[in-house]
N, C-alpha and C positions, 0 to 999 in steps of 0.2 A: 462403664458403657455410656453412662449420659456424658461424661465428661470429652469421651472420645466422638461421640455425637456432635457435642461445641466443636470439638475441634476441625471436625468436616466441615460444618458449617461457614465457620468462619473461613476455610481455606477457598471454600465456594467465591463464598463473594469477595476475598483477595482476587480469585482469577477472572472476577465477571467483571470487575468496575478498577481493578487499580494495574495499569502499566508497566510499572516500577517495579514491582513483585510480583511472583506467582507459587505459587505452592507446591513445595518438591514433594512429588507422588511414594518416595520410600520412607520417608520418616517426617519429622514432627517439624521440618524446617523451613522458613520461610526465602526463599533466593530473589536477588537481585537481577533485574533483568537484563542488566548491563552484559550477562553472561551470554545474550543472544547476541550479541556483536558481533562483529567480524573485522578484522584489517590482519596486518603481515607478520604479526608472531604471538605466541602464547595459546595457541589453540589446542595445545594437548594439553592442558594444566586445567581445564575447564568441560564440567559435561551441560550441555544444550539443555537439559531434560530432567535434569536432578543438584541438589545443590554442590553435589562432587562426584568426583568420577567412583570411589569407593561404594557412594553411595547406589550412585546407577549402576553396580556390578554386584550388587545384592549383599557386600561383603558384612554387614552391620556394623559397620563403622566409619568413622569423617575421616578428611583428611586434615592433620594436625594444623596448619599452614594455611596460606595463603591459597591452596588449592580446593578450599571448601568457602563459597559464596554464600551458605546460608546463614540463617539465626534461627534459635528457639524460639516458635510462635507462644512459648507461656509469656514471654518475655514484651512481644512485638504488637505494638497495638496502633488504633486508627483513630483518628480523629475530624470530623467534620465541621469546618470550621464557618462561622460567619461570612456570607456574601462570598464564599469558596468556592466553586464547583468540584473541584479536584482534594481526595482528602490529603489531611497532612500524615503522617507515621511518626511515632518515637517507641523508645525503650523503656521500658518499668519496671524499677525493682522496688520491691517493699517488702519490710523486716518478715526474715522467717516466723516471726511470732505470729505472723497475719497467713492465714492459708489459703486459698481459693475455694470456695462452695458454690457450684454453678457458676451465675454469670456475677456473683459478689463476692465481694472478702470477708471473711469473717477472721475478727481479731480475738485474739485472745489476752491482749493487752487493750484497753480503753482509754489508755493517754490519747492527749490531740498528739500526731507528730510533726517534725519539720519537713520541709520537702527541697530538694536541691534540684535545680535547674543545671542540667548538666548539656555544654554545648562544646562540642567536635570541630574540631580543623579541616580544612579545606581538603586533606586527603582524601579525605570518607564522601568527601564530591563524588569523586572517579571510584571508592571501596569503600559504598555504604556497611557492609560487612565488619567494617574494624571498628564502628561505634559498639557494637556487641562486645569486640573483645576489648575495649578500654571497660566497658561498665562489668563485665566479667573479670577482669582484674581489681579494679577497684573492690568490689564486692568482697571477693575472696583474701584480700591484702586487706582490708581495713573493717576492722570489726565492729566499730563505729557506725560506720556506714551500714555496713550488712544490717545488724540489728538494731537500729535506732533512726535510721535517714528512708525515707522514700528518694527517690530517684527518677526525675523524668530527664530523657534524652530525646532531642526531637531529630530528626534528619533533614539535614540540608543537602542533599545529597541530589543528583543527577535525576530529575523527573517528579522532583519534592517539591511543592507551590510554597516551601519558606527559603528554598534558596535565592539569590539573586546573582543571576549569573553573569560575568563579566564581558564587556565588550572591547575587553583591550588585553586581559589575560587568556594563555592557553594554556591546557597540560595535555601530555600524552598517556592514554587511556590504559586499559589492562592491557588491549590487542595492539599497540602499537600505533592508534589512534591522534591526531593532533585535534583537540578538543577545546571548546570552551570552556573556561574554567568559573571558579566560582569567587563572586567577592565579598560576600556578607550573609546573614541571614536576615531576611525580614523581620523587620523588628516587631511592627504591628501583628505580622501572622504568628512570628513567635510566641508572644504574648499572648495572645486566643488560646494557642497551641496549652499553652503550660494550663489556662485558666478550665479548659475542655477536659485536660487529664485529670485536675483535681478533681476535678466535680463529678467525671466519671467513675471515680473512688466508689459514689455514693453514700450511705450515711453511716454505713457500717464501719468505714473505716474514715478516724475524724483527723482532717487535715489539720494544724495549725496556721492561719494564717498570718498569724504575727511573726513566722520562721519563714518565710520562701524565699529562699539564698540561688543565687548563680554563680557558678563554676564555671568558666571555659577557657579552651588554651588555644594558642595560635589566633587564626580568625574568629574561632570561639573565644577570646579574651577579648578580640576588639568586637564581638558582638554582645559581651556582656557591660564594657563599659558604653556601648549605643546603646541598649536596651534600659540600663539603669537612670543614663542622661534624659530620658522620656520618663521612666517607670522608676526611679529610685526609692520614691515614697512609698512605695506598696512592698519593699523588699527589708530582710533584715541585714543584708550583709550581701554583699561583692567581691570575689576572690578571682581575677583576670589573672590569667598566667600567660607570659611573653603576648600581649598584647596591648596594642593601647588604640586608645577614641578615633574616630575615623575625624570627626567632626561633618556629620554629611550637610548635604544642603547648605540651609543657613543656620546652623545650629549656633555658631558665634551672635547670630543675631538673636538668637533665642536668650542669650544667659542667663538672665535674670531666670527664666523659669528650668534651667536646667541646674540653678544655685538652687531655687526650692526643692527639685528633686534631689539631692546630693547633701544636703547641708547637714543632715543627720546621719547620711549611708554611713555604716563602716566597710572601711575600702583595705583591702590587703593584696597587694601587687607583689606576684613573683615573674621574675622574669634573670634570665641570662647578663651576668653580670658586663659582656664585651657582646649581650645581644643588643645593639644600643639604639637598633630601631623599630623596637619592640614597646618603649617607655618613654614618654616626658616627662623630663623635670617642671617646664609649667604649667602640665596639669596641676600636676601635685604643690607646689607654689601658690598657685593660681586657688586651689579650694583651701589649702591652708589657709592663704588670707582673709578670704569670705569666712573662714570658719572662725575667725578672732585666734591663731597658732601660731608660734612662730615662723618666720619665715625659713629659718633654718632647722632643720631638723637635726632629732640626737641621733647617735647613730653608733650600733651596737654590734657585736660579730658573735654569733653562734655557729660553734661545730657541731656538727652531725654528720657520724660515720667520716667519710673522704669528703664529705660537703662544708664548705662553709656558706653560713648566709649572712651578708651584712642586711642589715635592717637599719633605715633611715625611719624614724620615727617622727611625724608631727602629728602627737600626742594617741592613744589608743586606737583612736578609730581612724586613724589614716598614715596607712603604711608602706612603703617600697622595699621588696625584700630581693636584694639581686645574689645570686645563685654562684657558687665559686665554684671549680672544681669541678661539672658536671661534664659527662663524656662529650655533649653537645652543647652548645652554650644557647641554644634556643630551646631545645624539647627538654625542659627543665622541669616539667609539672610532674610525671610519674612520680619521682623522689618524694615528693612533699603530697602526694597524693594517697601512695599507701604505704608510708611510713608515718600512721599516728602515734607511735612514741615518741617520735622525735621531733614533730612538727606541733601535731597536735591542731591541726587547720579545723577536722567538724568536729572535736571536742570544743573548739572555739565558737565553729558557725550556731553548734546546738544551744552557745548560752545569749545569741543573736536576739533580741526581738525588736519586732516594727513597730514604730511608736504612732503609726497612721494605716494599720492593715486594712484590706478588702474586709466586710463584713460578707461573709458567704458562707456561712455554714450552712445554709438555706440550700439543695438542691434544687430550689424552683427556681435562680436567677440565672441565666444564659449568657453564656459567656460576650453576644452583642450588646448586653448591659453593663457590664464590666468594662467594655474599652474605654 
């Protein structure tokens, strides 16, 4: 009953202060409001008032597909970020060893753990919804993950204060829409974003911070190598899949401080072998050198399953691993995502640590002292 109590609660003030979402009145889900839309097709696939038409029909069940717009609110949390008005949202998982007790977790394992910064492609702009079903898959495909990784996933999504939305890209919407589309995530509100979920942990359940790893594919890969090129030294590991550095502003004019963030990351790039402009060879060149490695790297071919991966190695901690074989030669991440037998990526990121972590084990410091 208390629990169900939280959960009115929180669905309340979803629908008092946030846009973006609202609270479907039959079940436990939270809906994107993109669903109030309107233009010239798709308007039966979608209910106004519930997170799916199944749902608004009482029948006790979703719809399997693309025709259910919500998420499990155990899952879907808020954050208020510094000098924000508008909150930011992501997704949270954390090892079933840890269970929910009111508004805290309580673990039943006492290790610190690591946490993975998990960041979404430009789809989940227009179907915030399918961040759910990527960390839903993961979770369930990778056992790793499930019980050993936290998980934050923050959205960039369509009415989210860390997307940055393009003025020169469009996509067309669920309804048939010609939309603005999205180019990045804010790096700076990102950052908050991740440093607000840790801490709303609280003390019960203890973060690692010499572990906090980013994951992301597509524009999520070029927003982890932007975020790492500011913030590399506070992370243990960086794993972009088919993305690469935007180099915004003057970031060329920065170098020298974007060497000190880098110089230590370990860096493991997958990306689409014929995806070829997804990847620079002078990035990877380019921190070789700084890093005293050869300029040429070795370069290795592992099979897995129907995949091959050639891996260009300049030496352990900096890697380019291009993808053979894959039905799509860009959306190459799922493979290497939840198949850790054969990749082994967060049995890798778990043995990561930052050699210059955040000191925060402190709940009293805010995440505006942190930037």
């Amino acid at each position: 009953q208390h629990q169900h109590q939280q959960q009115q609660q929180q669905q309340r003030s979803l629908q008092q202060s946030d846009e973006a979402w609202f609270p479907c009145p039959g079940c436990d889900r939270i809906v994107t409001s993109q669903v109030l839309g309107t233009g010239p097709r798709n308007h039966h696939l979608y209910s106004r008032t519930h997170c799916c038409l199944e749902c608004e029909r009482g029948e006790g069940t979703h719809h399997p597909d693309w025709g259910c717009a919500g998420i499990p609110s155990t899952c879907f949390c808020r954050a208020m970020l510094p000098g924000v008005e508008q909150p930011a949202h992501y997704l949270l998982h954390v090892p079933e060893a840890c269970t929910p007790v009111g508004n805290a977790i309580q673990p039943t394992v006492q290790e610190a753990l690591p946490v993975v910064l998990f960041l979404h492609g430009s789809v989940t702009y227009v179907y915030p919804e399918t961040l759910w079903w990527d960390i839903r898959e993961l979770v369930a495909k990778n056992a790793v993950v499930q019980e050993r990784f936290i998980v934050v996933a923050p959205f960039a999504s369509a009415g989210e204060p860390l997307s940055l939305v393009s003025t020169t890209r469009t996509k067309v919407d669920r309804f048939g829409n010609t939309v603005a589309y999205v180019d990045d995530f804010d790096e700076d509100r990102l950052w908050s974003t991740l440093l607000v979920a840790c801490q709303a942990l609280g003390p019960r359940l203890r973060v690692d911070w010499s572990r906090l790893s980013v994951v992301g594919y597509s524009m999520g890969g070029q927003s982890a190598w932007n975020l790492i090129a500011r913030r590399g030294s506070r992370f243990s590991a960086a794993v972009p899949f088919a993305g690469c550095c935007a180099w915004h502003r003057d970031a060329w004019n920065l170098a020298a401080s974007i060497l000190r963030e880098l110089e230590r990351l370990p860096i493991r790039s997958y990306n689409g072998e014929h995806d070829t402009g997804t990847f620079a060879w002078r990035d990877f060149m380019w921190l070789a050198q700084h890093r005293a490695l050869s300029h040429e790297p070795e370069r290795e071919s592992q099979q897995h399953g129907n995949l091959e991966l050639i891996v260009h190695k300049w030496g352990d901690n900096l890697q380019l691993c291009l993808v053979r074989g894959n039905e799509s030669c860009h959306c190459c991440w799922d493979p290497v995502l939840h198949n850790e037998n054969w990749f082994g990526l967060f049995s890798w990121l778990e043995q990561q640590r930052c050699a210059t972590p955040l000191l925060l084990a402190s709940t009293a410091a805010s995440a505006a002292q942190m930037l």
